[in-house]
C-alpha positions as CSV (number, residue, x, y, z in Angstrom):
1,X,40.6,143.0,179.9
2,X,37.4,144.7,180.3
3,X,39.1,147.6,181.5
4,X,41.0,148.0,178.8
5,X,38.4,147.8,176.4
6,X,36.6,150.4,178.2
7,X,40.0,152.5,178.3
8,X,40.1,152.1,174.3
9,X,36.4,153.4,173.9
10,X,37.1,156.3,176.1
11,X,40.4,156.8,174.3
12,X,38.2,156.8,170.9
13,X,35.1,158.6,171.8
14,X,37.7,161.4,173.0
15,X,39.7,160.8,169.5
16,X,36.4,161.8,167.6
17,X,35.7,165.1,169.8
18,X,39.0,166.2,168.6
19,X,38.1,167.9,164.8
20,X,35.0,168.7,166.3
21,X,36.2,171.2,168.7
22,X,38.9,172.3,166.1
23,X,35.9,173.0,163.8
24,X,34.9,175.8,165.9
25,X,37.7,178.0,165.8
26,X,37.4,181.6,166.0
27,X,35.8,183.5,162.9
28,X,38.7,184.6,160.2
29,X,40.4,188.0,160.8
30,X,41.6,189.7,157.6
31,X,44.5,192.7,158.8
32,X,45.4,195.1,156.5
33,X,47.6,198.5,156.0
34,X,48.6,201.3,154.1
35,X,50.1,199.0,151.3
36,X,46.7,197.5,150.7
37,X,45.3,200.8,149.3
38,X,43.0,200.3,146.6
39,X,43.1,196.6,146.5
40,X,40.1,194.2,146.5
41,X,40.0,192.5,149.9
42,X,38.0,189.2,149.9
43,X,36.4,187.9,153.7
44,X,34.0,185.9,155.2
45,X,30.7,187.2,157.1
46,X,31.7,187.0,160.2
47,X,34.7,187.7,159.8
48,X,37.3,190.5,161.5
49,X,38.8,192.9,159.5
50,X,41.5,195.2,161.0
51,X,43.1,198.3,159.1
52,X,46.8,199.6,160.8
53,X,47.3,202.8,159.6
54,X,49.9,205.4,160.2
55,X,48.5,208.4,162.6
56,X,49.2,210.2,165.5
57,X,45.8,211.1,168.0
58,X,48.2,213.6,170.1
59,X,47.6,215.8,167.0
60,X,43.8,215.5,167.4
61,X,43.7,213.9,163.8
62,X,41.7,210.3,163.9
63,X,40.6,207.6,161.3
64,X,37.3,207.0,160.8
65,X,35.0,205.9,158.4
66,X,33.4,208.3,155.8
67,X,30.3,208.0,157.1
68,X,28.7,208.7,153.2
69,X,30.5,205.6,152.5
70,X,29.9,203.3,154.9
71,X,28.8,199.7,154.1
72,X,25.9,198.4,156.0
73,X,27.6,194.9,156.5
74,X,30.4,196.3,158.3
75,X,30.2,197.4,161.8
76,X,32.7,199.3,163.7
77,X,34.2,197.1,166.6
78,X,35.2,199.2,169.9
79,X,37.4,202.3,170.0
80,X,40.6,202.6,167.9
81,X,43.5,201.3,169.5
82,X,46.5,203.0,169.3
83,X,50.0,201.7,169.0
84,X,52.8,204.8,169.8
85,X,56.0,204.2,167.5
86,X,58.4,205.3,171.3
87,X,57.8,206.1,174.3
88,X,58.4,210.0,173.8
89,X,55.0,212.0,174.3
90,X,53.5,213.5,171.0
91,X,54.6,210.6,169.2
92,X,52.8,209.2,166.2
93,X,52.6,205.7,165.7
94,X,49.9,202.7,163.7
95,X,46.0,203.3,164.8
96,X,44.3,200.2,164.3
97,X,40.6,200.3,163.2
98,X,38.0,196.9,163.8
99,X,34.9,196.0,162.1
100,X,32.6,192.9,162.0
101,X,31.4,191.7,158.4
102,X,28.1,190.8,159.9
103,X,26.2,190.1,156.4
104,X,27.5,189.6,152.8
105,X,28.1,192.3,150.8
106,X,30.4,194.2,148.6
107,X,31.7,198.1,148.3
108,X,34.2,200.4,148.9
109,X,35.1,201.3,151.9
110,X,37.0,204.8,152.6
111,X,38.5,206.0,156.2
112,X,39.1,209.6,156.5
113,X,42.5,210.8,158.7
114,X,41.1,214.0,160.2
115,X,39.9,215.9,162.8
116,X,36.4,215.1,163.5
117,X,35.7,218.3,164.7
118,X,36.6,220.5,161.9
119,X,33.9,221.2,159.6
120,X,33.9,221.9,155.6
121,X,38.4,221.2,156.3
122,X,39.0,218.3,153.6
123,X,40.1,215.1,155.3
124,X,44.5,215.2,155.8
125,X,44.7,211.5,154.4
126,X,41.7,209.0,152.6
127,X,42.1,205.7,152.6
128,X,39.8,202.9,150.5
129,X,40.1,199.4,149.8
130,X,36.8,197.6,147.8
131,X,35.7,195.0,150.4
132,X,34.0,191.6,149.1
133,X,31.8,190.2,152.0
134,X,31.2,186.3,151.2
């Protein structure tokens, strides 16, 4: 009997841990894409946002952020990462782009599709969305 009631008190002490570890899931990633254009987009400080666009590096075009328009609350996460549509070389494909919302904060954010090392050459594609950091 006393065994049991100790089995029922482990049983319940683990029962309580339960929501307390699903409490601490990972911070909410927001994806969007080309469709999203000009929308508002509503997130949560730190948060994960990640924008797929349509590009294709092997033509030494790259999104970026327009560095004018940059919002301080959102920091670029690592490299892009690119997603080839085939297997065939030269092939374009989705480039997905990270950022951290690491304070509240709201503007517009605007990714250039260009090659970075082309000076005074108008961007090939602009993308902006208005982001809402809560």
């Amino acid at each position: 009997m006393l065994r049991t009631r100790k089995f029922l008190v482990f049983v319940l002490a683990l029962l309580m841990l339960i929501p307390a570890a699903c409490g601490q899931a990972a911070d909410p990633v927001v994806n969007i894409s080309e469709s999203d254009a000009g929308k508002t987009i509503e997130m949560k400080k730190g948060g994960t946002l990640v924008v797929t666009l349509e590009g294709n590096i092997t033509t030494g075009y790259n999104w970026e952020m327009d560095a004018a328009q940059a919002p301080a609350f959102l920091q670029q996460v690592g490299e892009p990462e690119v997603t080839p549509e085939s297997g065939l070389v030269g092939a374009g494909g989705k480039i997905a782009l990270k950022f951290s919302a690491v304070q509240t904060g709201q503007a517009t954010m605007k990714l250039v599709y260009h090659r970075a090392w082309e000076k005074g050459v108008a961007p090939a594609k602009t993308y902006e969305v208005k982001l809402v950091v809560k």
